[in-house]
MMTF fields as JSON, N, C-alpha, C and O atoms, coordinates in Angstrom:
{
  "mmtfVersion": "1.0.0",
  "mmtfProducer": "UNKNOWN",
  "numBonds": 391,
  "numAtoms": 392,
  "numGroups": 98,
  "numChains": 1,
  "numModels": 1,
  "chainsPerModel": [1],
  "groupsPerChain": [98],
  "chainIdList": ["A"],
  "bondAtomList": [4, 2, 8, 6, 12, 10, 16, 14, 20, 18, 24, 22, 28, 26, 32, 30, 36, 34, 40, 38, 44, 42, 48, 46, 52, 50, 56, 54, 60, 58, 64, 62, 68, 66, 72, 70, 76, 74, 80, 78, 84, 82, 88, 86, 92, 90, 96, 94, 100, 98, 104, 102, 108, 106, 112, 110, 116, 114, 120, 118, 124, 122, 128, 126, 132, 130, 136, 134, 140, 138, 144, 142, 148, 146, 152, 150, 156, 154, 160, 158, 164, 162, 168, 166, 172, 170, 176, 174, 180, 178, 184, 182, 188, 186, 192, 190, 196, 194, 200, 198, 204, 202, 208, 206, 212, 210, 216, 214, 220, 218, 224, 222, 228, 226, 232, 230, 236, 234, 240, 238, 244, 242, 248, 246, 252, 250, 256, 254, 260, 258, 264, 262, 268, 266, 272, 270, 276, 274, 280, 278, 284, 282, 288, 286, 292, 290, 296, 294, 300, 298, 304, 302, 308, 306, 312, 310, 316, 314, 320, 318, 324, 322, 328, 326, 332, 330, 336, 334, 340, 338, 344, 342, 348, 346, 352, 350, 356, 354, 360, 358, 364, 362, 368, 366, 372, 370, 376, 374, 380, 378, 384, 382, 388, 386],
  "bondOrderList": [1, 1, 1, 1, 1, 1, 1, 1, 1, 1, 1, 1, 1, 1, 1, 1, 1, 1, 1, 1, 1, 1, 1, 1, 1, 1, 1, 1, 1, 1, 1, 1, 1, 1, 1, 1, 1, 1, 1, 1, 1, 1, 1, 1, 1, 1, 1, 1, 1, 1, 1, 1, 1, 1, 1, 1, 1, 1, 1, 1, 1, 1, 1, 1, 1, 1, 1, 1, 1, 1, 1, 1, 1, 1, 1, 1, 1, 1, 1, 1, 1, 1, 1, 1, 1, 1, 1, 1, 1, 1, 1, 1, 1, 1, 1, 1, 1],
  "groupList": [{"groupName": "UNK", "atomNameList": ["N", "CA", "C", "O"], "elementList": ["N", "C", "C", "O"], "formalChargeList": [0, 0, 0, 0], "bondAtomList": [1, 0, 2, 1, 3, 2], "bondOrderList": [1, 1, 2], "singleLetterCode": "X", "chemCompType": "L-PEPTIDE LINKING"}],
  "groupTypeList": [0, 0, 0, 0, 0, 0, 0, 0, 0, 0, 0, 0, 0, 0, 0, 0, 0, 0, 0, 0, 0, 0, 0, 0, 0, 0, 0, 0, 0, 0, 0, 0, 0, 0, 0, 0, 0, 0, 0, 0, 0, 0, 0, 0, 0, 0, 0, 0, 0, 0, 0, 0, 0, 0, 0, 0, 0, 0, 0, 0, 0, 0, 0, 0, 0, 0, 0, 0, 0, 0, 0, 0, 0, 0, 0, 0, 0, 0, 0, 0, 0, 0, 0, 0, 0, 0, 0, 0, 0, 0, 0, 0, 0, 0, 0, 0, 0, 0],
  "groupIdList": [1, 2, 3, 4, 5, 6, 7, 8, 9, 10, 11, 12, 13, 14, 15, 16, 17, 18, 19, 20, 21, 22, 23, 24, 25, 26, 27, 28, 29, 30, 31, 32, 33, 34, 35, 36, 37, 38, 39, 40, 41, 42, 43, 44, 45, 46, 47, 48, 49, 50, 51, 52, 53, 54, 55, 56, 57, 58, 59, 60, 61, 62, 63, 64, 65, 66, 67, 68, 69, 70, 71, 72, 73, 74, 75, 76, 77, 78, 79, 80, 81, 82, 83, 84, 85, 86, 87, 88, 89, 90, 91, 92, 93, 94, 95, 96, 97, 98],
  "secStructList": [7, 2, 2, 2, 2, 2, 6, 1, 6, 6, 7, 7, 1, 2, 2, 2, 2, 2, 2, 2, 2, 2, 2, 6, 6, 7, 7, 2, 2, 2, 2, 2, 2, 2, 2, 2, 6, 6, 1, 4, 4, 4, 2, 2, 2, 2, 2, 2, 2, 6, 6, 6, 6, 6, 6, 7, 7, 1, 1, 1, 7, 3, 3, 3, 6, 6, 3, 3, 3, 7, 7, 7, 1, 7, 2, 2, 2, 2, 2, 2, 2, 2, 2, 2, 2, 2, 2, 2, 2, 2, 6, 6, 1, 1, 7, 7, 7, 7],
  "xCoordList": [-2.381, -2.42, -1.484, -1.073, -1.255, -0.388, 1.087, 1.805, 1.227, 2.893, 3.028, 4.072, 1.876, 2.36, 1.841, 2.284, 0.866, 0.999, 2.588, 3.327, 3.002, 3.92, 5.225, 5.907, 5.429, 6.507, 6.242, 7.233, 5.129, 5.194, 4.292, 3.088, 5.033, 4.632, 4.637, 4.055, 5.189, 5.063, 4.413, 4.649, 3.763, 3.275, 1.512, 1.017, 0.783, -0.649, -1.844, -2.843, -1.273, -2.617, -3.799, -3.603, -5.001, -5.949, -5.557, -6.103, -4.438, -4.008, -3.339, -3.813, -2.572, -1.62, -2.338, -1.994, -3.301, -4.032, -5.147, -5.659, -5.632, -5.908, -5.652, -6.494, -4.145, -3.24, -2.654, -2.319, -2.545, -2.512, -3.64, -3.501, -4.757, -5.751, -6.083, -6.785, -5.999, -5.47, -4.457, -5.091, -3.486, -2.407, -2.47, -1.701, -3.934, -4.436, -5.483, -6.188, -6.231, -7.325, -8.844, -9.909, -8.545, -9.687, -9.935, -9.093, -11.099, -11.756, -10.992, -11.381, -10.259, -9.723, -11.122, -11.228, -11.674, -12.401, -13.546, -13.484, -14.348, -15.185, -14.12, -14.718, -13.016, -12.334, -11.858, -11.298, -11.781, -11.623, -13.065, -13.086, -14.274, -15.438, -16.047, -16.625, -15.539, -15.785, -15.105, -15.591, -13.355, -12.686, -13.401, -13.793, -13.737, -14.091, -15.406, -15.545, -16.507, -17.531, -17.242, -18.233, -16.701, -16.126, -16.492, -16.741, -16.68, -16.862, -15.677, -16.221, -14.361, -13.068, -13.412, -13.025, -13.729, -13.235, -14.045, -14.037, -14.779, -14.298, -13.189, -12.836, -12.801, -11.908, -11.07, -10.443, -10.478, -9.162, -9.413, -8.567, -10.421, -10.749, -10.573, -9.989, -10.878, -10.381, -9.245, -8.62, -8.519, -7.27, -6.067, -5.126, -6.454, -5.788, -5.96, -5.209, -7.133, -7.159, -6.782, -6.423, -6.908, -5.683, -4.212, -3.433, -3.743, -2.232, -2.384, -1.244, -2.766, -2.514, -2.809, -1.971, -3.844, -4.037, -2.268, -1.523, -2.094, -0.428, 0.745, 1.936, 0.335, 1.718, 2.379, 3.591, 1.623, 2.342, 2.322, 1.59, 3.434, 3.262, 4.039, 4.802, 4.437, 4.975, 5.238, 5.505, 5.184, 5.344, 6.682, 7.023, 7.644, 6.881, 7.39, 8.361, 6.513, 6.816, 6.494, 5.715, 7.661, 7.058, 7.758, 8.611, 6.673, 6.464, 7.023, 6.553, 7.704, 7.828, 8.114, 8.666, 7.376, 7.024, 6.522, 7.195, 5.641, 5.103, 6.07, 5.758, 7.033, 8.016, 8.516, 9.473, 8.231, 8.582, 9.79, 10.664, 10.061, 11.386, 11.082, 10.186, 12.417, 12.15, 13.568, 14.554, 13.057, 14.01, 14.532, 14.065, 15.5, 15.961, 15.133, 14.637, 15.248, 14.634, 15.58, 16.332, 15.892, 16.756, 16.06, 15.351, 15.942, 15.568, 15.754, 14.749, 16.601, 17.122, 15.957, 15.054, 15.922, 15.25, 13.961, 13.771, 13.01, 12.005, 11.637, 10.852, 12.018, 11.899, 11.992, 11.205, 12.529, 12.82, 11.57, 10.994, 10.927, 9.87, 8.584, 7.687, 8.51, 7.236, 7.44, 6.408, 8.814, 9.058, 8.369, 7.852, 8.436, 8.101, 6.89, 6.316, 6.24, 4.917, 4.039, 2.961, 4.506, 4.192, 3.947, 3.045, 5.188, 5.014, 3.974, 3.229, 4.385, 2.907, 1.572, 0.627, 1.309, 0.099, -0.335, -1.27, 0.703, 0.346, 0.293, -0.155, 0.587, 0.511, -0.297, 0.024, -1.632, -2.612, -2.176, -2.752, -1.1, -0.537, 0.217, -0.102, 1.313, 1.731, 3.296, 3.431, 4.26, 5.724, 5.636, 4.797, 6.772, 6.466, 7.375, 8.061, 7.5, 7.933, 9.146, 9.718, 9.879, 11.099, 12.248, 13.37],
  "yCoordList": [-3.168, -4.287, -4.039, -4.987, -3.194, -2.588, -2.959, -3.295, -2.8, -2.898, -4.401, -4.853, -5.259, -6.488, -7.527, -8.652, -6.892, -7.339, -6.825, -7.636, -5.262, -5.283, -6.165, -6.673, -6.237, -6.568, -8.577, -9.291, -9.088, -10.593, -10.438, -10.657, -10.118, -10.033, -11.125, -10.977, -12.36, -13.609, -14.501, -15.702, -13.926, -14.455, -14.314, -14.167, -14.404, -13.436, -14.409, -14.159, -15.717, -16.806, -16.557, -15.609, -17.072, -17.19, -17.399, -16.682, -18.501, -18.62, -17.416, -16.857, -17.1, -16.013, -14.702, -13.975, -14.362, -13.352, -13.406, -12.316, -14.519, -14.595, -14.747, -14.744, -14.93, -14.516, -13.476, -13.183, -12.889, -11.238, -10.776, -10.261, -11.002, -10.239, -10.921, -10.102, -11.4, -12.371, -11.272, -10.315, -11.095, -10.249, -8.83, -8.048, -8.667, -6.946, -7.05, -6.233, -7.717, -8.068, -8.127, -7.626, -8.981, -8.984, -10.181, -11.078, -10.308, -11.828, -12.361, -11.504, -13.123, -13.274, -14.173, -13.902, -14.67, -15.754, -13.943, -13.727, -13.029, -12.324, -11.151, -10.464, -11.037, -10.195, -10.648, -9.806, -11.963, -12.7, -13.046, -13.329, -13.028, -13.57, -11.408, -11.003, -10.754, -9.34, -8.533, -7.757, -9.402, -9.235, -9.539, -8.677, -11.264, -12.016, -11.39, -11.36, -10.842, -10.407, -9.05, -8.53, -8.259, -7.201, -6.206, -5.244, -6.037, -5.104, -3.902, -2.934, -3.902, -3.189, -3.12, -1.958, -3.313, -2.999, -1.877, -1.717, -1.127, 0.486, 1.446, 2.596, 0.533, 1.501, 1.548, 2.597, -0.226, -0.236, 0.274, 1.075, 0.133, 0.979, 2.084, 2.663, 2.681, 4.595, 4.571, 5.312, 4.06, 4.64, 4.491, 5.268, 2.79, 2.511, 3.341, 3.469, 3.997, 5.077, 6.4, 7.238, 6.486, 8.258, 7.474, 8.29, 6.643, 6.433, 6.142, 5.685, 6.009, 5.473, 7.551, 8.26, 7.841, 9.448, 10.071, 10.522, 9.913, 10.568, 9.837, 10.143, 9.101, 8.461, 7.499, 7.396, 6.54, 5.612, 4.636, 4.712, 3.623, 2.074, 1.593, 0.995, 1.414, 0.57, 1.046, 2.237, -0.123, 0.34, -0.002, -1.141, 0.722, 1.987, 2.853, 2.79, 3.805, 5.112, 6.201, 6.263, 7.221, 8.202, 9.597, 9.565, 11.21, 11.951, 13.244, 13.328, 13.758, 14.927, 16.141, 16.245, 17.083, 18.252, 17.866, 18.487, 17.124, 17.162, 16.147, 15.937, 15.625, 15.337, 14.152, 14.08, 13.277, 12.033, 11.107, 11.298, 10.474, 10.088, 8.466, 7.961, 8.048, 6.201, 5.986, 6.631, 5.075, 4.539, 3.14, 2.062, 3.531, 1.714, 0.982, 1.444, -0.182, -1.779, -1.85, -2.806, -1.144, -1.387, -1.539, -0.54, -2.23, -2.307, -1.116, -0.849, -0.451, 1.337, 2.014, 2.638, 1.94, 3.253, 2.411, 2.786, 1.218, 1.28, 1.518, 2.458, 0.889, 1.631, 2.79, 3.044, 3.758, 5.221, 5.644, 6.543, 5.178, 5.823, 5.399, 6.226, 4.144, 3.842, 4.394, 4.634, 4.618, 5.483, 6.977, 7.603, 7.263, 8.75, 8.853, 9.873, 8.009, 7.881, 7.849, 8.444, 7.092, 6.798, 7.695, 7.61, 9.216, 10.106, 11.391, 12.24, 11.002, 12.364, 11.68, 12.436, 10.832, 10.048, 10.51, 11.271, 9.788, 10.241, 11.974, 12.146, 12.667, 14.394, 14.988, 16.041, 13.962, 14.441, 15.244, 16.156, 14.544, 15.004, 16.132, 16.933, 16.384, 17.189, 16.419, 15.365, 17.426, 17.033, 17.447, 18.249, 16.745, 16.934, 18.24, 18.554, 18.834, 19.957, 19.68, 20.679, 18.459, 18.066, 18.458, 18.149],
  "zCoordList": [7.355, 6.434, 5.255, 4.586, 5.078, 3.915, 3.776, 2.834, 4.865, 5.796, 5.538, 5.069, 5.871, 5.571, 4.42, 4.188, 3.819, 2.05, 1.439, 0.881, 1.65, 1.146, 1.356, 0.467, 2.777, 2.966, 2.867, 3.019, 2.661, 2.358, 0.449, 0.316, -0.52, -1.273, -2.041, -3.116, -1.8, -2.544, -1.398, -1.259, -0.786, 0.06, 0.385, 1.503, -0.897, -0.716, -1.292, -1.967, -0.696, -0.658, 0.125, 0.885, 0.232, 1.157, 2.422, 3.26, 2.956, 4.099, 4.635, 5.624, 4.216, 4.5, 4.707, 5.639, 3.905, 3.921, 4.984, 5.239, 5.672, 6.792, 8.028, 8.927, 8.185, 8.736, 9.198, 10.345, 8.13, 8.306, 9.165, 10.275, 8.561, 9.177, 10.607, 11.202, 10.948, 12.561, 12.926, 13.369, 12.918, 13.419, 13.667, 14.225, 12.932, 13.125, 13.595, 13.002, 14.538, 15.287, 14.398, 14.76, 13.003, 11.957, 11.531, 11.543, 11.118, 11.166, 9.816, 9.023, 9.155, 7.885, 7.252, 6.056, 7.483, 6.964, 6.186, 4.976, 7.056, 6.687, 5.673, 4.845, 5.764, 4.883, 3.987, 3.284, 3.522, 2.403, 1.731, 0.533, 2.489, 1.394, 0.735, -0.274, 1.858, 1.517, -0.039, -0.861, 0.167, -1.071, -2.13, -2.917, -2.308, -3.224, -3.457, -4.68, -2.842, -3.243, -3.579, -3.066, -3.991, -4.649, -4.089, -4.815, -2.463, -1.568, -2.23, -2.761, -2.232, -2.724, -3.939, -4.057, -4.749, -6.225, -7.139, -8.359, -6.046, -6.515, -5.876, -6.136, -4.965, -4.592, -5.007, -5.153, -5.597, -6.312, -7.245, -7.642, -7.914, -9.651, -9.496, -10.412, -8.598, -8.823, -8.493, -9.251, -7.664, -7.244, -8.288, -8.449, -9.238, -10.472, -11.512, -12.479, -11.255, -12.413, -12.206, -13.033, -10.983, -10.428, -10.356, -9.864, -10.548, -10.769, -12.011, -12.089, -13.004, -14.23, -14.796, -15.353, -14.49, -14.811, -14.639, -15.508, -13.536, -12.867, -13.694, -13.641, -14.25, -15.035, -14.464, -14.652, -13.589, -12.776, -14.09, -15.077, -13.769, -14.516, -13.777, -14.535, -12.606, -11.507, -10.331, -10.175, -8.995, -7.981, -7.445, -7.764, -6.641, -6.75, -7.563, -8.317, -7.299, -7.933, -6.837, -5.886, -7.524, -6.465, -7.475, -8.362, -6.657, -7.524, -6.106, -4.972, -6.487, -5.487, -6.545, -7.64, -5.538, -6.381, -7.637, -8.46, -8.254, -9.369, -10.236, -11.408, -9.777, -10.857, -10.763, -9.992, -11.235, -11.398, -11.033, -11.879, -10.402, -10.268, -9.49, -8.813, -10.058, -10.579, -9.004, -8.647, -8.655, -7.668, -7.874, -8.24, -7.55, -7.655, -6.295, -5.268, -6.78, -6.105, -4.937, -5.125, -3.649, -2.916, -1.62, -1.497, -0.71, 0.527, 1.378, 2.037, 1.522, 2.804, 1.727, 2.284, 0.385, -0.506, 0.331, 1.488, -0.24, 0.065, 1.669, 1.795, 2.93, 4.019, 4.202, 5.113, 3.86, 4.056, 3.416, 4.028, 2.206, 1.488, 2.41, 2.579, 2.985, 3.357, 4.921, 5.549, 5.617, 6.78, 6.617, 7.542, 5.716, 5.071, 4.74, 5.121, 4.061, 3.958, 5.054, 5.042, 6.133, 7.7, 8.551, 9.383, 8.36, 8.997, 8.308, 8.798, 6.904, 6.407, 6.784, 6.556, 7.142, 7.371, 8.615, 8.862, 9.608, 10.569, 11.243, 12.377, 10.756, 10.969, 9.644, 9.093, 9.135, 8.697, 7.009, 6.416, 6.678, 5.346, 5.212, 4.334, 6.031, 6.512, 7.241, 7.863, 6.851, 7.697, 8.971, 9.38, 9.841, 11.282, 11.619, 10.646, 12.421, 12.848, 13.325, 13.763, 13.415, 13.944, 13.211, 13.612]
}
């Protein structure tokens, strides 16, 4: 779901957002009354508050080795980062051996 909030980001009406969740085999009608009833909003509350703790104030941001660094708004930068993100994910937070 991530992949495609991000990548339709002016795009995050009720319709659309049930849409999405149609396209990932999820009921949109029960994940939109789940939103609105604030099922998520401890999760977003902590996680806004471990990026705001780390020094975030926009996305994105990203931190390697401890150290902050600002990227430009470029389409190759953001694929490559969320490509990268994709693969520590998938090998359990961890680079692949390739």
């Amino acid at each position: 779901m991530g992949e495609l909030l991000f990548s339709h980001q002016e795009q995050l009406d009720d319709y659309s957002l049930k849409a999405y969740a149609k396209q990932l085999g999820m009921d949109g009608d029960k994940m939109l009354k789940e939103v609105n009833a604030g099922k998520f909003d401890a999760v977003v509350a902590r996680q806004l508050k471990e990026g705001e703790a780390a020094g975030v104030t926009a996305t994105p941001s990203m931190y390697f080795n401890g150290r902050f660094f600002v990227l430009p708004i470029a389409t190759e930068f953001l694929v490559f980062s969320a490509q990268d993100e994709a693969e520590w994910q998938s090998n359990n937070g961890a680079w692949s051996k390739q």
